[in-house]
Structures are given as C-alpha cells and as structure tokens.
N, C-alpha and C positions, 0 to 999 in steps of 0.2 A: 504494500500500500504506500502509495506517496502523494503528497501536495503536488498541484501545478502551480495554481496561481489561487494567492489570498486577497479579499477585498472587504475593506470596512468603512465603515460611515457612521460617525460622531463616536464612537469605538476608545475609552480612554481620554491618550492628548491628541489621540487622530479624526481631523474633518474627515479627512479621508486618505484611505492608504491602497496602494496594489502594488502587489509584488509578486514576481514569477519566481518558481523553484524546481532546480533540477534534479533527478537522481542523484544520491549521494550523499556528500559534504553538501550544506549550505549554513555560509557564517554572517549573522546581523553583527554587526561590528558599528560601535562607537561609543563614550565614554560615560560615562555613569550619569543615570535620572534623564537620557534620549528617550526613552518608549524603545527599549529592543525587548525587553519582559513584555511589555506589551503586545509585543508582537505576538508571542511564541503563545501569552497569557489565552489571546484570542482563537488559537490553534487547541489548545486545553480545553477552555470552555465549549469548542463543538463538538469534541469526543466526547465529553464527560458531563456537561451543561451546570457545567461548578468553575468556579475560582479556583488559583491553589493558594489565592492570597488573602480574602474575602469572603465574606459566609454570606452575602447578601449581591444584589446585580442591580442595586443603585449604585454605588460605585464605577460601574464597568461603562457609566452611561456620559459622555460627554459633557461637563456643567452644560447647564441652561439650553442641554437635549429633552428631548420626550423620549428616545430611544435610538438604541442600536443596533446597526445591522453587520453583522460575520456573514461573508461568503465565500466559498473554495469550489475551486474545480479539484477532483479526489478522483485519480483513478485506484479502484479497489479490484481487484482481481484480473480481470478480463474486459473492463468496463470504467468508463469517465461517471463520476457523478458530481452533481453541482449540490452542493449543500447550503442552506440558509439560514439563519437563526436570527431572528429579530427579538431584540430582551425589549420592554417596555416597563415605562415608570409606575403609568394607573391603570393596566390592563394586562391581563396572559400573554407569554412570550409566545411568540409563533413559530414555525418552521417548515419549508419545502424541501420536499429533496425533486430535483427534475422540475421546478415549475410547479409542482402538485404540493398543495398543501397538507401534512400531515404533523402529530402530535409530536413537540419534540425528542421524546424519545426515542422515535425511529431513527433518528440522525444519529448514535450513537450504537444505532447497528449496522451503518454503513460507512463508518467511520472511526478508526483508532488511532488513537496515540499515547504513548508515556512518556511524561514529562519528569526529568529532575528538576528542580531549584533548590537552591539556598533552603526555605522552607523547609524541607524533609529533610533534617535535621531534627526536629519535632517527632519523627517516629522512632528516632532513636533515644533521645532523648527527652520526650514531650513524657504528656499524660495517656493513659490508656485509649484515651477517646480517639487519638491522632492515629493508632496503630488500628482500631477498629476500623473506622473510616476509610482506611487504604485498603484492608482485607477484602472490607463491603462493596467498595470502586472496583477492585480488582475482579472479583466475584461477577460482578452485574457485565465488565468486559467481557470478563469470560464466558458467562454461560447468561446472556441477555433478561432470558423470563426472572430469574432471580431478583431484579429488579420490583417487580410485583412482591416476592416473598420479605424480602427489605420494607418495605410500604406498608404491606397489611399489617408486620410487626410492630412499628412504628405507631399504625393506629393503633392497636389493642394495647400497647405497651400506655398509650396517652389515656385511653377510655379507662383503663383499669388504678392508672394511678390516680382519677380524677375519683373514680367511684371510693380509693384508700383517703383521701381528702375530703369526701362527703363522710366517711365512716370516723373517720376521726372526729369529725364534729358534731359526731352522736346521731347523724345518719345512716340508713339501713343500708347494707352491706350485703343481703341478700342474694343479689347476682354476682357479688365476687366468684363463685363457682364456675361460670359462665364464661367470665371472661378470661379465669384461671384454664379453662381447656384452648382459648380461639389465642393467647397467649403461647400455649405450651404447643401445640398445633402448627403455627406460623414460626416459630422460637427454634424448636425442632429441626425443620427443616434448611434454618440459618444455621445453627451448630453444627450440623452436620457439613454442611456445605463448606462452612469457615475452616473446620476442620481435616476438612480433605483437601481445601486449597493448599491450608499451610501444610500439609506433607506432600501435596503436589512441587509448590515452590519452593522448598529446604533446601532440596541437591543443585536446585538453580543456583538459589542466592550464595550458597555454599562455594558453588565454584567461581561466580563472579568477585566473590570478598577475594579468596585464595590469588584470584589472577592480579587485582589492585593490590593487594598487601603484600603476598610472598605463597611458597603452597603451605610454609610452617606456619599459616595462620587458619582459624576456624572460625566461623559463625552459624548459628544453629537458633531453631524459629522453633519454641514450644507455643500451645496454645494453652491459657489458662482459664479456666472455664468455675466462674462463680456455681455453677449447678455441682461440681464436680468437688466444692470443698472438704462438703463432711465424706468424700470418699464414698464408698456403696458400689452394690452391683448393678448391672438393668441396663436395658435401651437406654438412648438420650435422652427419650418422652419420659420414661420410668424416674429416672434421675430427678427429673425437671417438677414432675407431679412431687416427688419428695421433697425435694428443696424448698418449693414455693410452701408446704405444707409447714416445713419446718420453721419457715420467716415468719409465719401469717401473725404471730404476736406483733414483731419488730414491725412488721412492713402495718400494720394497723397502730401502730404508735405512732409512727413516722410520717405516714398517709405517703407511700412513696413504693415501690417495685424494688428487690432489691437483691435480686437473685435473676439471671438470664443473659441471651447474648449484650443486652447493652449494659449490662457490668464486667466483661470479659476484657481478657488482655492478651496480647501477644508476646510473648516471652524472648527477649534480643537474648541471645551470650555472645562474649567475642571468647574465645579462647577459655570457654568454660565459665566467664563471670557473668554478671549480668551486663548487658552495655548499658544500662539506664544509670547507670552508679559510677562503672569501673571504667568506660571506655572515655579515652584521651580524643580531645578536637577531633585528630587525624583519624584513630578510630571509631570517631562515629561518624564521620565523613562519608568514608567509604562505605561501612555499613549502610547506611543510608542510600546511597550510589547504588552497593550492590542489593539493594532491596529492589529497585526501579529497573535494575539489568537485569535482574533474574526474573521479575515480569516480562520483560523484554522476551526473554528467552522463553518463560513460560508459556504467553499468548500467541508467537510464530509456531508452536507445536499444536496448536489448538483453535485457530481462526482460519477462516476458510478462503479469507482475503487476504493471506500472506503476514508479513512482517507490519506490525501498528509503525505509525511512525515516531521516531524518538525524537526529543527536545531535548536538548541540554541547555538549562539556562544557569551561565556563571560560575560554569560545574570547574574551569580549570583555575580558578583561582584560589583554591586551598589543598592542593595539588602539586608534587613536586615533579620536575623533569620527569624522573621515572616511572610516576605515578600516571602524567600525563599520555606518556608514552605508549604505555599499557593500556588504557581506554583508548587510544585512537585505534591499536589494533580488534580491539574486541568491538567496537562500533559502528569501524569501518566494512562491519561484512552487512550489516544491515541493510532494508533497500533505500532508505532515505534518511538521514538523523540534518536535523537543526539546532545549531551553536548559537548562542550569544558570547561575546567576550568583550572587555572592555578595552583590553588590552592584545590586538594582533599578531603579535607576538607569540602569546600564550596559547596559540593554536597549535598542535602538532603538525609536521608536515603531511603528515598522513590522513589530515583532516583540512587541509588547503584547498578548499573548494571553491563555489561561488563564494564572492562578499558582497552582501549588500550594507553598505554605510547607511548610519541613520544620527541625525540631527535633529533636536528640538520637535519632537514628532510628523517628522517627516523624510521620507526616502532621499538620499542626499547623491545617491551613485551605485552601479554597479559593476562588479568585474565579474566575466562571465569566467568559469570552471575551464 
C-alpha cells in the first residue's frame, strides 16, 4: 500500500497543501514548528480517524475554519482509491471513498498506516490507558469488525457504571445483572482478542528491539489482565463472571466498574525488568520504535493490501549513527515509509529519497528521488 498524492484544506496551519509521493523513501524536511507533523499527523488520522496528539478534532481544524478536509489518492492492492474525510466543528464528520459517500469507518479498511512519533514514548512509559489504546488500534487494523466489539464494550462499560452511581445513591441496582452479562459478553471477546494479539506481536517486537539495540538485548509483551488477579480456573467469561462477582461490594461503594478489559495492562520488560521503571531514554526509545515495527511487521502478514504505510515522525533524532543505520535497513524493505526530520542530515543514506521542504505551512520545494 502506498500514498500518491495528499491534499488538505484548512487542515492545521494549512489553507491548503498537495503533495505527490513516490514509492519508497519520502522525507518532509525542514526545521522545527513548519507543519511536517502535520503533514504525516493528517496521513494518521485517515487510517485510524484519531490524532496521535489530540483526543478531540477541534484542534485539527484551521482557526476560524468550520472544517477540514484530508484527501489521498491510495493505491491499495491492485487498485487507486481516493479517500476523503471531512472533520467538522457542529456537525458529523463525513467520508467518501471513490466519490460515494460512506461512514467513516470504511476509510480505514481501505486504508493503513503506522505511524511512530515522539508521543509513543507514552507506551513505554505512560499509564496503562496508552498501552490499551494501541493494543485496541492495532486490533481494529487488524481484524476490522473488532471495531464494533470495542464500541459495544465501551457502551455497556458507561450504562453499567452509570446504573453503580445511581446504586450508590441509594438507587435500585436491580438490572446490575443484566448488564453484568452484555459487559462480560462484549468484554470477553476483547480479552481474548487483546490476548492473542499480544502473542501474535511478541516475536515481532522481539526481533525489531534485538535488530535497534544488539541480539544480546530482549523485550517481551505480557498481558495483564485485572479478571485474572485473584488467579482461578475457567474460560475468560468464567473468570470475568467471578471477578465482577467478587468486586460487587467495592465496585457498589465506588459507583464505578472495576474489574475488565478497561483496567488491563500490557506488561513492557526490557531484559527481564519492567521498562515502565527500569528502562533508560534510549531504552525506551527503541522499545517504543520497536512496538510500531513489529506492527509493521505484524499487519504485512495479515492485510490483504500489502504493507500499511509507515510514518516516521522525528524518529532519528534520539538515535545514534548506528542506531540510525539499522532502521534505515529494516524500513527500507517496506513498500512506502514517510520521514520527517528536522535536520537533513540525520537521514541515512539509505533513506535518501524524495524531499519535500516545508516552511511556515506551506510546501516550499521538491527534489525528486
């Protein structure tokens, strides 16, 4: 899968921006707070219809816009597709793919990419939430309907802590039962999912730390699962129905949920320790890197449209010579990867591709590959 050509309107600090892109290397190049995140930012939110910097898409909207528009031409498989997404301020975002208007969701099944920034540093280091969130993303790329089972979770999880906040205040509690099954139900089939990713993407990530750090280095992905505390036998549903059972005092004090996949964590170690504690800068760098490369590596084994496309935003400046060296060769096999750098230099040669310069939001020149 690769970009051809990007186009936006009131999109950030851009009126408007078009840019063409070839197979391969292509580097946004020029010096810190231009809009080259921006760029790549816009590329992220049509795969994914999220921010990796922002929890909301007022932001993404031009001051004193009403809305923005992402367009690309994407060829994905065998086939060009044009893709649309228009975010709006006081109304539903929209999206076409081909001209034909459809939900935006669909756009992110005709559509991949993964992106590093700065940011995911936060999975290695952040709160549980940041390490969910990327499991959940990863999940929904990978295997689309999932996205449904995310959602209904999401509702039940809101209905049921709202009915633990009427029970607290001496409200009937009555259907807690109810919604303790359409919870363990929709819960279920996330745990399981989340679970199987992460032994899907271990041996990945596993080899991409190895190749940035050295092979005498390790990282290894447990999942930790609040249903799984007090230990026990049984299915996930079995586990899930005891646990919830076990809180019912606590979680009726609290008026809150307090047991299921949205209390979960994903377990980093670098060389056996935890990385949320023990790992140094540079170790969690790469960790982090190699969490996005071993997606990488895991959705080219499993998408029907080839290699998603990769972003690297900023990725070689905490990075040494060798370090660099080694991600140019492991990136370079991809069908299309996108750089930002601030500094041109900091490119490997083996990542010397197109450049497109960019100034004060706006396209300033390019050298063709």
């Amino acid at each position: 899968m690769r970009i051809l050509r990007l186009n936006l309107t009131d999109w950030r600090n851009y009126a408007t921006a078009d840019l063409a892109f070839v197979p391969g290397a292509n580097v946004l190049a020029g010096s810190n707070g231009q809009g080259k995140t921006n760029l790549v930012e816009a590329i992220g939110y049509l795969t994914t219809l999220a921010s990796h910097r922002v929890a909301g898409d007022a932001a993404l909207i031009r001051t004193g816009q009403d809305s923005a528009v992402i367009r690309a031409v994407v060829v994905t498989g065998d086939r060009e597709v044009l893709a649309e997404v228009q975010l709006n301020r006081s109304a539903p975002n929209r999206a076409q793919l081909n001209r034909s208007a459809v939900r935006p969701r669909e756009i992110t099944r005709s559509v991949s990419s993964v992106l590093f920034a700065p940011e995911d540093l936060a999975l290695v280091r952040g709160e549980p939430s940041a390490r969910r969130r990327f499991l959940d993303e990863l999940l929904v790329q990978r295997t689309p309907r999932l996205a449904g089972v995310v959602a209904d979770y999401d509702r039940a999880l809101k209905q049921r802590n709202g009915l633990l906040r009427t029970a607290r205040g001496g409200g009937d509690f009555g259907t807690l039962d109810i919604w303790d099954e359409r919870l363990v139900a929709t819960g279920t089939e996330l745990l399981d999912a989340r679970t199987e990713l992460a032994e899907a993407l271990q041996p990945f990530v596993a080899e991409q730390y190895a190749v940035l750090a050295g092979d005498d280095q390790e990282v290894a992905l447990e999942p930790l699962r609040s249903i799984d505390a007090d230990g026990g036998d049984g299915s996930t549903a079995e586990r899930f129905v005891v646990a919830l059972a076990a809180a019912r005092r606590r979680e009726l004090e609290r008026g809150i949920t307090l047991v299921g996949p949205h209390r979960d964590d994903l377990v980093i170690t670098v060389n056996g320790l935890p990385a949320r504690s023990h790992a140094s800068h540079g170790e969690s760098w790469s960790t982090a890197l190699a969490l996005r490369l071993g997606s990488v590596e895991l959705l080219r084994t499993s998408l029907p449209t080839g290699d998603p496309i990769v972003i690297l935003d900023d990725v070689f400046a905490e990075l040494d010579a060798r370090r660099r060296v080694r991600l140019a060769g492991q990136v370079g096999r991809y069908e299309q990867v996108l750089i930002t750098a601030a500094v041109e230099e900091d490119i490997p040669e083996a990542l010397a591709g197109r450049v497109t310069r960019i100034r004060a939001g706006e396209v300033v020149g390019e050298v063709p590959a």
